[in-house]
C-alpha positions in Angstrom: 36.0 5.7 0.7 34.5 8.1 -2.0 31.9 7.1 -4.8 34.6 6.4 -7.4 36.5 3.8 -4.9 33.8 2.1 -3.8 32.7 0.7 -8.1 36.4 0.2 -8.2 36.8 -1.9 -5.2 33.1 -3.5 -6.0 33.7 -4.3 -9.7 31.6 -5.2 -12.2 28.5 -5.8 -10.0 28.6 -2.3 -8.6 26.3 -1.4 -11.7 23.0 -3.4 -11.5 23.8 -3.0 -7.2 23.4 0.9 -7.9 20.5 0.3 -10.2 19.1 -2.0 -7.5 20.0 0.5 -4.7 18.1 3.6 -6.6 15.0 2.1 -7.2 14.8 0.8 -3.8 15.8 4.5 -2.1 13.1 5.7 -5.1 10.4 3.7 -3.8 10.8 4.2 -0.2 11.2 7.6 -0.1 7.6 7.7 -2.4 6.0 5.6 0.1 6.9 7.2 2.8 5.1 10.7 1.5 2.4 8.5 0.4 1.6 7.2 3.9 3.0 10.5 5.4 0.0 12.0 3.8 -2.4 9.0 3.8 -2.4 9.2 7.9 -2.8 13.1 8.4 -6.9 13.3 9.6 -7.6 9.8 8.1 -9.4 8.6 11.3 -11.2 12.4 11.1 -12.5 12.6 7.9 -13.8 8.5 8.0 -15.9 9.5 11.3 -17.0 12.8 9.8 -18.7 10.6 6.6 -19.7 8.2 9.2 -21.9 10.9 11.3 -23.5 12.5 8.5 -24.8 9.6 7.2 -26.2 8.8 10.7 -28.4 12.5 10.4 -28.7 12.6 6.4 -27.5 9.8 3.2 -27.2 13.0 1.1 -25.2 15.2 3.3 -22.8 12.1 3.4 -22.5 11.6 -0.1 -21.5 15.3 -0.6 -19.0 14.9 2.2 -17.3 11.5 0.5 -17.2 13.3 -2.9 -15.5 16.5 -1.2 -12.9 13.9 0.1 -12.3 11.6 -3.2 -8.6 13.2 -3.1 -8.0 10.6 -0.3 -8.6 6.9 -0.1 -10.9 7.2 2.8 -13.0 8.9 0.7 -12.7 6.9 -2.1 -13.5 4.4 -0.2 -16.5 5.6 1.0 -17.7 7.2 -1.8 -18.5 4.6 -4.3 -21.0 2.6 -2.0 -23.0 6.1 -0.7 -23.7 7.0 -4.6 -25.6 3.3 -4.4 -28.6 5.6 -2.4 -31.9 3.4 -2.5 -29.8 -0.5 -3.8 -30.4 -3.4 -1.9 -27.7 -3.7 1.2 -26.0 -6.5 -1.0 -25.3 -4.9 -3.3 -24.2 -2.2 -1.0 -22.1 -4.0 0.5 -20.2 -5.5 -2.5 -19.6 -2.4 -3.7 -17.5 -1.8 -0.2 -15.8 -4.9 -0.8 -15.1 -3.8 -4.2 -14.0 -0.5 -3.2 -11.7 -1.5 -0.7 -9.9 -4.0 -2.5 -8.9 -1.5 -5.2 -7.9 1.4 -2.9 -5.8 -1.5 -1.0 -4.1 -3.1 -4.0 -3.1 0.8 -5.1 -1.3 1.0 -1.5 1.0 -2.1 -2.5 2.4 0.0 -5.2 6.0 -0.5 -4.7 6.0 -4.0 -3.2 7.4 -5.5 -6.3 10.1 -3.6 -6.3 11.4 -4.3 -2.7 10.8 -8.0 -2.9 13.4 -7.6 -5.7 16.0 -5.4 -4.0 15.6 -8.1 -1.0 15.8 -11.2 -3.1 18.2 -10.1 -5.9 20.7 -7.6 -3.8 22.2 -10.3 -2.0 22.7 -12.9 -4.9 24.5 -9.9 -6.7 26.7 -9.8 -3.6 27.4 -13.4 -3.6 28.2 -13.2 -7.7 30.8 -10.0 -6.8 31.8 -11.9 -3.5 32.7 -15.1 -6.4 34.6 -12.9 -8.6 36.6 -11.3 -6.0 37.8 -14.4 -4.9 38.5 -15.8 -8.1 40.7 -12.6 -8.8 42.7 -12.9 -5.4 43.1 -16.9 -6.3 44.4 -15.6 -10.0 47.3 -13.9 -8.3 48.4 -16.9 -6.9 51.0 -19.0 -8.4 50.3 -22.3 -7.2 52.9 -24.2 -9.7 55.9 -22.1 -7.4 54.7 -22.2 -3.6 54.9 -18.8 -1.8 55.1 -16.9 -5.0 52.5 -14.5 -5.4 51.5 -12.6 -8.8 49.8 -8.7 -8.1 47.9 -8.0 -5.4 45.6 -10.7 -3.8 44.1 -8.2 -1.6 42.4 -6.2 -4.0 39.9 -9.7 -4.9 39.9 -10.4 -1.0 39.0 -6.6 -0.6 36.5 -6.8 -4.0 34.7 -9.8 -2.6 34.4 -8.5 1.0 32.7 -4.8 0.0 30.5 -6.7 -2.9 28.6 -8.7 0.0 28.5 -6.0 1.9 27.0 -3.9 -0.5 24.2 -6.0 -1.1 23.4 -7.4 2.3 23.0 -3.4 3.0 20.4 -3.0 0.1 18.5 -6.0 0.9 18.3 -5.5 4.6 17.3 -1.9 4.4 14.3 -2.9 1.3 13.6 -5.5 4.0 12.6 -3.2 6.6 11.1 -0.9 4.6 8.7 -3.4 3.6 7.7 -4.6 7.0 6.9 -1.5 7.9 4.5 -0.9 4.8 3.4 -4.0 4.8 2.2 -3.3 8.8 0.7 0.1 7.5 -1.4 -1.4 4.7 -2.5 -4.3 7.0 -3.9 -1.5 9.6 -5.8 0.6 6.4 -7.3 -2.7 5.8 -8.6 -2.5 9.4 -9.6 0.7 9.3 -11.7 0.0 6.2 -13.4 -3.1 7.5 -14.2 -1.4 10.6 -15.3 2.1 9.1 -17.2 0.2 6.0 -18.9 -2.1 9.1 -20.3 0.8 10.4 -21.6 2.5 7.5 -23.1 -0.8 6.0 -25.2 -0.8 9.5 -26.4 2.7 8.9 -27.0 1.9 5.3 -29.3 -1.0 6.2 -31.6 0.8 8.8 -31.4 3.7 6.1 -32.7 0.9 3.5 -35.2 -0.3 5.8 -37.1 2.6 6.5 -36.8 4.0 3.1 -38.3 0.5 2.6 -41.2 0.7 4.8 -41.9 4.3 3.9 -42.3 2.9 0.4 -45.3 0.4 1.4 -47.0 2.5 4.1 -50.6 2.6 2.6 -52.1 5.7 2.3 -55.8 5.6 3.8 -58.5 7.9 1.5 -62.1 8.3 2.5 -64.1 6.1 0.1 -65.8 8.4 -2.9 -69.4 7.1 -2.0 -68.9 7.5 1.9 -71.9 10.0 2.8 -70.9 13.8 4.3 -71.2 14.0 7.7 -73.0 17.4 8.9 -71.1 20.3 9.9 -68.0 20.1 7.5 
C-alpha cells in the first residue's frame, strides 16, 4: 500500500493523523540529537569543574564559562560567578540553575502527550466513520441486498485505528525514554551541584576566617630593643 492508498482507505482523518504523525517524528528525531549530544563527555567535563574548584574558585569559573555551550556548564556556571556570597545564596542559585536547564530539556513533552492522547481518539473518530459508511451500503428495508461496497468502510475503519494506535504507541515510547533521560540529568545535577556546594562552603569558610584573622603590630610607644 503506497502513500496515496493509505489517505484513501483512511479518509478524512488521514489529515490531522499526518499532521499528528509529523510533529511527533519532528520532535523525536530533535530530541534524540539533543540528548545524543547532551551525553557525549557530560560526566567529564562536570568532574573536570568539580576538580578545579577543589585546587582554585577562579580556575573553575573559567572552566564553567568555557563550557556554557552545554548544560553542565550552564549549570555550574551561574552559582561559581557568586565568588565570596553566603552558601545560601549559593546554593539557591543551584537550585535556580538547575530547574531552568531541566525545564529546557522537557522541550517537546507537550507535543507527545498530544500525539499519545489525541492519535488514538482520531482513530476511534475514522474507526466511527468507516463503519457508518460500510452500514450505509446496507439496505436493511430488502434483507440480503447490499448497495456498493461495504468493505471499503470495514477496510476505512480498520487502517484509521491502526493508524493512530501506531502514532500514539510510538510518541509513547519515545517519551518514556526521555522522560527516563531527564530524570537521570536531574541526578546528575543534584549529585554534581552536592559536591560543589561542599567545596563552596569550606571555600567560604576560609575565605571567612582569612577575613577576621587579626593582624598583630608592635605598639608605636613599645621601647627599641638593642641590637636591631
Amino acid at each position: 500500500m503506497n502513500a496515496i492508498e493509505l489517505i484513501e482507505q483512511v479518509g478524512p482523518t488521514i489529515w490531522p493523523l499526518l499532521l499528528l504523525s509529523t510533529l511527533t517524528l519532528g520532535t523525536i528525531f530533535e530530541r534524540l540529537w539533543f540528548w545524543s549530544n547532551l551525553l557525549r563527555g557530560e560526566r567529564k567535563t562536570a568532574s573536570q569543574i568539580i576538580e578545579a574548584a577543589r585546587r582554585d574558585w577562579d580556575e573553575a569559573t573559567h572552566l564553567a564559562r568555557q563550557f556554557s555551550n552545554q548544560p553542565i556548564g550552564r549549570f555550574l556556571f551561574t552559582p561559581l560567578r557568586l565568588a565570596n556570597q553566603e552558601p545560601e545564596i549559593f546554593r539557591l542559585a543551584l537550585e535556580a540553575s538547575a530547574d531552568e536547564e531541566l525545564s529546557a530539556m522537557r522541550r517537546g513533552s507537550k507535543i507527545l502527550e498530544t500525539a499519545i492522547t489525541l492519535a488514538p481518539l482520531l482513530g476511534l473518530f475514522g474507526t466511527i466513520l468507516g463503519l457508518q459508511q460500510a452500514l450505509g451500503n446496507l439496505d436493511f428495508d430488502n434483507i440480503g441486498q447490499i448497495v456498493g461496497n461495504p468493505s471499503l468502510g470495514i477496510g476505512q475503519a480498520l487502517t484509521s485505528t491502526l493508524v493512530g494506535l501506531a502514532i500514539a504507541i510510538t510518541a509513547l515510547a519515545f517519551y518514556r525514554l526521555f522522560q527516563g533521560l531527564l530524570f537521570n540529568q536531574a541526578r546528575i545535577f543534584r549529585r554534581t551541584g552536592n559536591e560543589l556546594e561542599l567545596v563552596y562552603r569550606q571555600f567560604w569558610l576560609q575565605h571567612q576566617l582569612a577575613d577576621s584573622q587579626p593582624v598583630l603590630t608592635p605598639p608605636s610607644d613599645a621601647p627599641d630593643l638593642p641590637g636591631y
